[in-house]
N, CA, C and O atoms as a DFTB+ gen file, in Angstrom:
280 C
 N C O
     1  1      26.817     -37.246      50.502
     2  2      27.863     -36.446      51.091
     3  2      28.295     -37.109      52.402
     4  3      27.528     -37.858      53.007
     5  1      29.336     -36.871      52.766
     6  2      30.558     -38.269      54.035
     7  2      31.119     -36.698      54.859
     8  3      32.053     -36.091      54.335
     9  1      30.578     -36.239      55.926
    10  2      31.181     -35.503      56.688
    11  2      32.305     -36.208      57.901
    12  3      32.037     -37.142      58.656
    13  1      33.667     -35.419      57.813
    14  2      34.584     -36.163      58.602
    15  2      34.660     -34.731      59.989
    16  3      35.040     -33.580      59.771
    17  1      34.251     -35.203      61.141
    18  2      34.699     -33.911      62.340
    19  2      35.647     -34.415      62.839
    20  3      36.001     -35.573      62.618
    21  1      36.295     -33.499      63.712
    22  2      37.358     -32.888      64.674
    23  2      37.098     -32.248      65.419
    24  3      36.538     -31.164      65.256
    25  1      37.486     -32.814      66.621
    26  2      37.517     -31.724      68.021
    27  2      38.398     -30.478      67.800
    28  3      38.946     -30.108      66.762
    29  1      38.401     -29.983      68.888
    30  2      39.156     -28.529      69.046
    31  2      40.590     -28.914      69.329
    32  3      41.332     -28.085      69.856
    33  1      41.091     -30.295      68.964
    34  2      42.420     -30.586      69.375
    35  2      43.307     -30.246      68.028
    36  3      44.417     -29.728      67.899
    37  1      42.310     -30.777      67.040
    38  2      42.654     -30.842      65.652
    39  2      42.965     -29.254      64.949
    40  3      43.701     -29.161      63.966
    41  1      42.260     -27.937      65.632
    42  2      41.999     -26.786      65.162
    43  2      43.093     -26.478      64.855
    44  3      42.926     -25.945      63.757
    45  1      43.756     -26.459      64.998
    46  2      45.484     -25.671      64.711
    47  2      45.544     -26.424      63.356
    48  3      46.576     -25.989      62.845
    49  1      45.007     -27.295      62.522
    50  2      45.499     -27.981      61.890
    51  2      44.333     -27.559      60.915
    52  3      44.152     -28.536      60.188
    53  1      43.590     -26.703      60.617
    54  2      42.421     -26.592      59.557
    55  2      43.354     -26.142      58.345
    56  3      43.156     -26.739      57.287
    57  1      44.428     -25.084      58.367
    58  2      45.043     -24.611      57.345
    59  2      45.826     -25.843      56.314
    60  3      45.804     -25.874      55.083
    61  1      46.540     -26.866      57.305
    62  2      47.347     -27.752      56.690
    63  2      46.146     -28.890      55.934
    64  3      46.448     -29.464      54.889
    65  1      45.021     -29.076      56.488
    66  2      44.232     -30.077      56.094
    67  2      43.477     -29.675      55.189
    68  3      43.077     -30.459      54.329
    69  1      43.171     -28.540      55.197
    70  2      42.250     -27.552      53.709
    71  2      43.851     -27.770      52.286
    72  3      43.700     -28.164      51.130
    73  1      44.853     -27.461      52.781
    74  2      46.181     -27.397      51.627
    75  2      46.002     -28.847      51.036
    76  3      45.760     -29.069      49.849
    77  1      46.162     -29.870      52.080
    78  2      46.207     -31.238      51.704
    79  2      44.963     -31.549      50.444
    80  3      45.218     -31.790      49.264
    81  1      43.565     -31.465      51.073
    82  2      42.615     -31.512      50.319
    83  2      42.837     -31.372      48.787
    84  3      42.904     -32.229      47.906
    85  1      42.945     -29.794      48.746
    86  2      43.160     -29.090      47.778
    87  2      44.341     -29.785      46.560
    88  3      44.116     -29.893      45.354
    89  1      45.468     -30.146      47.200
    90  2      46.733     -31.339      46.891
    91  2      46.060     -32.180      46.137
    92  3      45.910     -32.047      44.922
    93  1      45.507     -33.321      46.994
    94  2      45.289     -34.449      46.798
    95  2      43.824     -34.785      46.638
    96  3      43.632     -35.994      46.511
    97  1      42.721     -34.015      46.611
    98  2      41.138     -33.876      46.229
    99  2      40.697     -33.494      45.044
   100  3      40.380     -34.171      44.066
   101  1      40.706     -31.879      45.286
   102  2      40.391     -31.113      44.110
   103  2      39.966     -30.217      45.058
   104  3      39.980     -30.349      46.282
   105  1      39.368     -28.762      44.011
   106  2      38.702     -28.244      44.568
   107  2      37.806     -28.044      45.636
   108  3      36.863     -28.826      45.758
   109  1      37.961     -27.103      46.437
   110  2      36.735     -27.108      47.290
   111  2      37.050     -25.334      48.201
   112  3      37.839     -24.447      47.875
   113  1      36.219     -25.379      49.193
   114  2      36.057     -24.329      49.853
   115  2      35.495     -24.491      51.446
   116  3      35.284     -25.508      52.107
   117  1      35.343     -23.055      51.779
   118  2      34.853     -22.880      52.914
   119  2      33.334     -22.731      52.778
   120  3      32.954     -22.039      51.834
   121  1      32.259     -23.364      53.709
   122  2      30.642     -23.101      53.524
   123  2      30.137     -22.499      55.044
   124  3      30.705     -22.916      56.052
   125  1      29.455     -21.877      55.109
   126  2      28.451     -21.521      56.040
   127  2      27.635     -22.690      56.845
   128  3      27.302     -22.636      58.029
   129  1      27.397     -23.737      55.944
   130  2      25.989     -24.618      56.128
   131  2      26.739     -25.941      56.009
   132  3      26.041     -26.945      56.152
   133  1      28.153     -26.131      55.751
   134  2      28.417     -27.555      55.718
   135  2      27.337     -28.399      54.837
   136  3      26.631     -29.361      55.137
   137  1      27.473     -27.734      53.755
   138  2      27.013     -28.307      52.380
   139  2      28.115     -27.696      51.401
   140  3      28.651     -26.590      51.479
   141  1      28.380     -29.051      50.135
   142  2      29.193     -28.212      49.318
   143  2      28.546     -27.686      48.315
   144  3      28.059     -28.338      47.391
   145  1      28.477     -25.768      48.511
   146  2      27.985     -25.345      47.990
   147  2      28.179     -25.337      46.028
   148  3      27.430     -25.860      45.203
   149  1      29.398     -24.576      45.806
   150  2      29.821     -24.675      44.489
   151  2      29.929     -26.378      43.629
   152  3      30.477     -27.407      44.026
   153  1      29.228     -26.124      42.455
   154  2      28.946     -27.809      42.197
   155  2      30.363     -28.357      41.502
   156  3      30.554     -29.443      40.954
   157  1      31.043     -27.549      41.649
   158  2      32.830     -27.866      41.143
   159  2      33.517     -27.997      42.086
   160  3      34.681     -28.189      41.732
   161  1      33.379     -27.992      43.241
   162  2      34.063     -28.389      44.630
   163  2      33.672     -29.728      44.954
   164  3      32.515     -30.028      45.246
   165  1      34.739     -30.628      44.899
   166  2      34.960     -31.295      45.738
   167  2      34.204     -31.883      47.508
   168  3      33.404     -32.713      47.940
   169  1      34.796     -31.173      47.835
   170  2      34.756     -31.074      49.463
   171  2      34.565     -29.659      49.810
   172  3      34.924     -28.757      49.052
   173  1      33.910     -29.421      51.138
   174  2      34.200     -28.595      51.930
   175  2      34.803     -28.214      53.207
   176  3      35.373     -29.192      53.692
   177  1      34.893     -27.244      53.887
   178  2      34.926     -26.642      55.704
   179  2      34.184     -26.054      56.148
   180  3      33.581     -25.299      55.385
   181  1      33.949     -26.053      57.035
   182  2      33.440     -24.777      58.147
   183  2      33.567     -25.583      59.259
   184  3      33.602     -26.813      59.277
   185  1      33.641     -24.739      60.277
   186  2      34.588     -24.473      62.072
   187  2      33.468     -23.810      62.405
   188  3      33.017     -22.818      61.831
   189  1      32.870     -24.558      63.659
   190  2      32.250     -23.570      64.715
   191  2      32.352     -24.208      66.103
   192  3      32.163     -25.379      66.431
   193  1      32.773     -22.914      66.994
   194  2      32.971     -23.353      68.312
   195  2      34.233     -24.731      68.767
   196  3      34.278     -25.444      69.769
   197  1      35.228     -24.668      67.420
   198  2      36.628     -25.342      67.445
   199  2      36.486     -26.859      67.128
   200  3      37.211     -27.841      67.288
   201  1      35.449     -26.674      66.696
   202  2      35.229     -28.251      65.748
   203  2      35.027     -27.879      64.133
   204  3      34.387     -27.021      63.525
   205  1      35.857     -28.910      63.784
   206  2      35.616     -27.935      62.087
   207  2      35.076     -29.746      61.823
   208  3      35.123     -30.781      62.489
   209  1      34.618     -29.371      60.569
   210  2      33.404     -30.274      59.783
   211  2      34.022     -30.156      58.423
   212  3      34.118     -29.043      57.907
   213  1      34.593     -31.604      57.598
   214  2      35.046     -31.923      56.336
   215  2      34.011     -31.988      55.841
   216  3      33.263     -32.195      56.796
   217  1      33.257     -31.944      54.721
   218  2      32.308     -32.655      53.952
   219  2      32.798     -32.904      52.817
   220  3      33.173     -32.033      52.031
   221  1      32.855     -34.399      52.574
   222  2      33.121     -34.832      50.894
   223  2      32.182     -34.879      50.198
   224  3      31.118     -34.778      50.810
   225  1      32.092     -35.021      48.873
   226  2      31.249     -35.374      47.776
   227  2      31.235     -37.130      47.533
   228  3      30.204     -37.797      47.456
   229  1      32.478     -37.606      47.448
   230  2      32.689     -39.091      46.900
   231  2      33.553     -39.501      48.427
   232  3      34.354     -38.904      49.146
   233  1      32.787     -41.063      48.445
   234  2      33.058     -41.826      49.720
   235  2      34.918     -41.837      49.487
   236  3      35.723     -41.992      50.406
   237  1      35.246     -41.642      48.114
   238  2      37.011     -43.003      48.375
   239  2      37.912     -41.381      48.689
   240  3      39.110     -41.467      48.955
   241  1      37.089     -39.627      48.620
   242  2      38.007     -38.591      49.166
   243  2      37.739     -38.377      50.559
   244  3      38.612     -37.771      51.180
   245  1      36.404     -38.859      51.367
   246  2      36.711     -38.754      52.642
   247  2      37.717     -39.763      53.337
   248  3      38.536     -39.415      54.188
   249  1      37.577     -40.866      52.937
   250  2      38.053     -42.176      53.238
   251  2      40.027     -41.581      53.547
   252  3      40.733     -41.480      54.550
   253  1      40.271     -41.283      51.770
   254  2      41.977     -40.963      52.203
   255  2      41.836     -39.629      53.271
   256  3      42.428     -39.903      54.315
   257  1      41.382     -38.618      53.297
   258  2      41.186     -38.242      53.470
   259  2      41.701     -38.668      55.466
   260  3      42.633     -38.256      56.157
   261  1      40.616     -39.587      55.744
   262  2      40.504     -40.270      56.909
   263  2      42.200     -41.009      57.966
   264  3      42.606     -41.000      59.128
   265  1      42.627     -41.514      56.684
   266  2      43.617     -42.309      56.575
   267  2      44.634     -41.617      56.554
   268  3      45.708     -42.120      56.883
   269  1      44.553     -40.428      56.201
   270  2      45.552     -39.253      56.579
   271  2      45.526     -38.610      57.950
   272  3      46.410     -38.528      58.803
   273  1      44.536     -38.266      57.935
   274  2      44.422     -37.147      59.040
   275  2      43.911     -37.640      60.507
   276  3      43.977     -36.812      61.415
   277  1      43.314     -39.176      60.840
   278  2      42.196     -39.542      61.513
   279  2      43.680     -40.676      62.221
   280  3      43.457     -41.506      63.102
């Protein structure tokens, strides 16, 4: 698993970057534990204290992923 963070600059931007995912990933969700829980997801989120935390499954969806948003 390839976790991508963000500061609290990025926060305004969790809605558009969860849509994108979803677009151009697959499935995924929001987790508690920043693990992807459901084994049909993709990727995940979770935000605490205005840093949110990507976690991918496969290196080449954090990567675009990266190349998008980073």
């Amino acid at each position: 698993m390839l976790e991508v963070t963000f500061g609290k600059d990025y926060y305004h931007l969790q809605g558009e970057m969860q849509d994108w995912c979803t677009k151009n990933i697959g499935p995924g969700s929001w987790s508690y534990n920043r693990d992807i829980e459901n084994p049909e997801d993709t990727w995940c989120i979770n935000s605490m204290f205005g840093t949110t935390f990507f976690t991918f499954r496969h290196e080449q969806d954090a990567t675009a992923f990266k190349l998008v948003w980073s």
